[in-house]
C-alpha positions in Angstrom: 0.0 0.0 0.0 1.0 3.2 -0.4 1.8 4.0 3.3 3.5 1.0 3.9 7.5 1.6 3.5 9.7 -0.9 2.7 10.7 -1.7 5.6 7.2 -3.0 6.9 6.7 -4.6 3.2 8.1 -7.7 4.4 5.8 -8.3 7.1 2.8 -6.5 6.7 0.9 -9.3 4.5 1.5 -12.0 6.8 -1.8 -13.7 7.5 -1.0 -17.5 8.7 2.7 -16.9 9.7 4.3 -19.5 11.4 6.4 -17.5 13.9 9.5 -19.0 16.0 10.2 -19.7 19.1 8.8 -20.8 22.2 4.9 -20.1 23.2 3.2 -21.2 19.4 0.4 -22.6 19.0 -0.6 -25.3 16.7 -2.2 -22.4 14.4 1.1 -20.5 14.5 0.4 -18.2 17.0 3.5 -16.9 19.4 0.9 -16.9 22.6 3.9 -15.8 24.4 3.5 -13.1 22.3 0.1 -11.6 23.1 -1.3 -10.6 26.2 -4.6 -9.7 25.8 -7.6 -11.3 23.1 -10.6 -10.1 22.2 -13.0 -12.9 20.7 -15.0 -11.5 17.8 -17.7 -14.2 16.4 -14.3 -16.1 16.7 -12.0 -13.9 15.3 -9.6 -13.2 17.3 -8.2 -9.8 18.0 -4.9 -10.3 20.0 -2.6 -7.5 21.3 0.9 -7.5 23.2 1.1 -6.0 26.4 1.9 -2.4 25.7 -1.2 -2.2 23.5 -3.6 0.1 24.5 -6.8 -1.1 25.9 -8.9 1.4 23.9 -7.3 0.6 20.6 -7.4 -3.0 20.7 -11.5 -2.5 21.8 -11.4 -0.3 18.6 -9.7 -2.7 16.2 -12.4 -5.8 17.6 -15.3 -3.4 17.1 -14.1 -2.4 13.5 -14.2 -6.6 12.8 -17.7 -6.9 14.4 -18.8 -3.8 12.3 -17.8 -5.9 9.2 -19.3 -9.0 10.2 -22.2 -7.7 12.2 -23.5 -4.7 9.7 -26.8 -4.6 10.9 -25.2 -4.1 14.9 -27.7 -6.9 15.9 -25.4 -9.4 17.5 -25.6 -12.0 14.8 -22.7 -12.5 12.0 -23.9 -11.5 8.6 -22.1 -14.3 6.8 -22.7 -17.8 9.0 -20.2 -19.3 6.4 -17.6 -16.7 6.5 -17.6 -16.3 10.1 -17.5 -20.6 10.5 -14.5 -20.8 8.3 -12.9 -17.6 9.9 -12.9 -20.0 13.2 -11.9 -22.6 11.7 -8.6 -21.4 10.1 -7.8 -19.9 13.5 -8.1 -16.2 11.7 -6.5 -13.6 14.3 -5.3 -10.1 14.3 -2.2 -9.2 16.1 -1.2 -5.9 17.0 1.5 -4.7 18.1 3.0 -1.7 19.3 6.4 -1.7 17.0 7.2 -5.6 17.3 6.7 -7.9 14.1 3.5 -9.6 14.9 3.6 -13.4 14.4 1.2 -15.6 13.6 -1.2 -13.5 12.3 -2.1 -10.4 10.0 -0.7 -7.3 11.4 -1.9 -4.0 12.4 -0.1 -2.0 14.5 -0.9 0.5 16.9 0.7 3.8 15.4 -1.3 3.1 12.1 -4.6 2.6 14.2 -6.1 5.7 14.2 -10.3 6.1 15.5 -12.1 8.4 13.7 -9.3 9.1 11.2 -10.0 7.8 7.4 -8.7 5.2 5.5 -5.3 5.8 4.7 -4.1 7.1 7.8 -6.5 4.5 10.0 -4.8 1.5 8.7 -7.8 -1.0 10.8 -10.1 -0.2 7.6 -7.5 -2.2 5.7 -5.7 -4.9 7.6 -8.8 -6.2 9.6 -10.8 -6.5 5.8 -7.7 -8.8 4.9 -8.2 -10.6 7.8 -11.5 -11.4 6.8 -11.2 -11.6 2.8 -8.4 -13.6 2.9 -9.1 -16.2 5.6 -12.8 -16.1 4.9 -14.5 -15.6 1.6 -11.5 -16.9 -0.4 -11.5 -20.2 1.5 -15.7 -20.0 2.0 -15.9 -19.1 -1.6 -12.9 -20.5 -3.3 -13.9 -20.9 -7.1 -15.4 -16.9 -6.4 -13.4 -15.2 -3.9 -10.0 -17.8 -4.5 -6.3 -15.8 -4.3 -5.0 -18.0 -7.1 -5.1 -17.9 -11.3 -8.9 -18.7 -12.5 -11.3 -17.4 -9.9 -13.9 -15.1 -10.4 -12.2 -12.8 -8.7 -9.0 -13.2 -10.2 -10.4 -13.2 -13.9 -11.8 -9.4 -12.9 -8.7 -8.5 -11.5 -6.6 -9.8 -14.5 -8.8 -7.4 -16.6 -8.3 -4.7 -14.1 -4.4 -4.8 -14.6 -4.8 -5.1 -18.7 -4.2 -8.8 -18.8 -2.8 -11.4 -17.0 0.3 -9.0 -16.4 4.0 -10.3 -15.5 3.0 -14.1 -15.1 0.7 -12.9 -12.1 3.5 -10.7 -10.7 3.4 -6.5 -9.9 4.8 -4.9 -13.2 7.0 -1.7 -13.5 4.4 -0.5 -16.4 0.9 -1.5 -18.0 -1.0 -1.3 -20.7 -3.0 1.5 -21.1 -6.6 1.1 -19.8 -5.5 -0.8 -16.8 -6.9 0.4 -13.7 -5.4 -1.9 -11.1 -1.8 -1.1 -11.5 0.2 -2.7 -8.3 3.9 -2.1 -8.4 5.1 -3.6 -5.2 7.3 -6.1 -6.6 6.9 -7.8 -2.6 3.1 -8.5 -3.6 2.3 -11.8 -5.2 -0.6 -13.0 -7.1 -2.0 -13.7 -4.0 -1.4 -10.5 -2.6 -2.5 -8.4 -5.2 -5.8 -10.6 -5.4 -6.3 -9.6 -1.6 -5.4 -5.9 -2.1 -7.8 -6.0 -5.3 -11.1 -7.1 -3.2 -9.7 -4.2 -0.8 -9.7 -1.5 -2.9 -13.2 -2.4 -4.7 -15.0 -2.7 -2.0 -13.5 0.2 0.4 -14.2 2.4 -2.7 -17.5 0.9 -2.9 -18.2 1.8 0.8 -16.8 5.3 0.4 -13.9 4.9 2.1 -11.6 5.8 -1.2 -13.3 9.1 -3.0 -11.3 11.7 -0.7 -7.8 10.0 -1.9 -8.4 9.4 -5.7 -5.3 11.6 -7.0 -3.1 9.8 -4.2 -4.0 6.4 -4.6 -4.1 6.8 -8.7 -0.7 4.6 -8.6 -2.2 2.1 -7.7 -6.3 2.3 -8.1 -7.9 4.3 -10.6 -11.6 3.9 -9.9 -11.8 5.3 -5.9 -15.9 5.5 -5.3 -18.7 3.2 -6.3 -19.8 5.0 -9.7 -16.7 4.4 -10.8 -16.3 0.9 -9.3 -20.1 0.2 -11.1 -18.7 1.6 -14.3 -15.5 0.4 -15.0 -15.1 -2.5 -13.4 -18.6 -4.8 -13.9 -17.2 -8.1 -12.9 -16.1 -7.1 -9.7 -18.9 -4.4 -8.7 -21.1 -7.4 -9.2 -19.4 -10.2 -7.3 -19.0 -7.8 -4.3 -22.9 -6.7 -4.4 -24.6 -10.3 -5.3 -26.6 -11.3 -2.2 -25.6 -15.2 -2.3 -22.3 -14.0 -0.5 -23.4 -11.1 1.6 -20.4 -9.0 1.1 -20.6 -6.1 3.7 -21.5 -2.9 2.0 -21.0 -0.2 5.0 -17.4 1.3 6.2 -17.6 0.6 10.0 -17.6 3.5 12.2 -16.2 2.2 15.4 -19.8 2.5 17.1 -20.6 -1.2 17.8 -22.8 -3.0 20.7 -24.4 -6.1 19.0 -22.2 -8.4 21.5 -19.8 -8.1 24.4 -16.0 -7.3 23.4 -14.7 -8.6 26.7 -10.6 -8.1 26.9 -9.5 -11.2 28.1 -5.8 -11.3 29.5 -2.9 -13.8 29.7 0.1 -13.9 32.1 
């Protein structure tokens, strides 16, 4: 992304990292590592010590927003949420350290009441749930890899099936999904694709659309509608209830209950 330096590149996209060291779980997770969890329809938002109380609560109510739209206490997306638990999904943040185990947001990038951009929880927590969710809950639809539904829009979006899946220097002209970050894979870029639809979709996007033209051309939902059909319609077709709201930070449909760890 474009606030992500290189020297976070490396580790910023890690969703299922394995980790080192003593304290992992089975899953992957350093639970040496985290001090404090937050269970979010079993999601879990996980935090190290020096995290702030109030931010973690902010990241775990920015989840429940996304799987909760309607704020009434039940998940949106039964499937999603059911395969979310079952992969072990987690957010980890930290306050500087490389999170391990699972996708990272840290706390100087966490930012309430901020936009996207600058509030990086928009971003990493809809990974969290893209990734671990709908591409494994939907895999022939919302599938990471060559041949998906998703994937075939996106290979249109970047002018082809660009660089043998990998981030190009330049493309053709017409493209509108132009990812340079040679550190983003096919999988990656499949991840960041469903990001910036739908966060333009939601809104999220049409302050930014000169900074973000690097890498997204199309940053509200006229444009999203217009340019880019196959994906405006596999993000807004009922069968997979795709949420459709930015969250807020504004959630009570359940208890977020910090729960802590020596």
């Amino acid at each position: 992304m474009l606030r992500k330096f290189f020297a976070l590149l490396a580790i910023s996209f890690l969703l299922h990292g394995c980790g080192s060291g003593g304290g992992e779980s089975e899953s992957g997770v350093d639970s040496s590592m985290y001090k404090k969890t937050i269970d979010v329809f079993g999601v879990q938002v996980k935090g190290t010590a020096a995290v702030p109380d109030d931010k973690l609560l902010y990241a775990a109510k920015i989840m429940a927003e996304y799987l909760d739209q309607d704020n009434n206490g039940v998940a949106d997306n039964p499937l999603v949420t059911s395969t979310l638990k079952a992969r072990g999904a987690c957010l980890g943040m930290t306050a500087g350290e490389e999170p391990k185990g699972c996708q990272s947001l840290y706390v100087s990038e966490t930012i309430p009441g901020a936009r996207a951009g600058r509030n990086a929880a928009f971003e990493e927590i809809l990974h969290t749930i893209s990734e671990s969710g709908y591409a494994h809950a939907y895999p022939s639809v919302f599938g990471d890899r060559k041949g998906t539904l998703i994937s075939n829009a996106m290979d249109t979006a970047r002018g082809g099936y660009q660089g043998g899946g990998q981030p190009v220097s330049a493309y053709p002209a017409g493209a509108w999904y132009t990812y340079n970050d040679p550190t983003c894979d096919y999988t990656c870029m499949a991840t960041e694709y469903f990001y910036w639809g739908l966060t333009s979709m939601m809104g999220a996007q049409a302050q930014r659309c000169s900074e973000i033209s690097i890498e997204w051309d199309l940053c509200n939902k006229r444009l999203v509608e217009e340019k880019d059909a196959a994906l405006y319609g596999l993000l807004t077709n009922p069968a997979y209830n795709v949420p459709q709201r930015l969250p807020d930070g504004n959630y009570s449909g359940i208890p977020l209950t910090i729960v802590r760890s020596e």
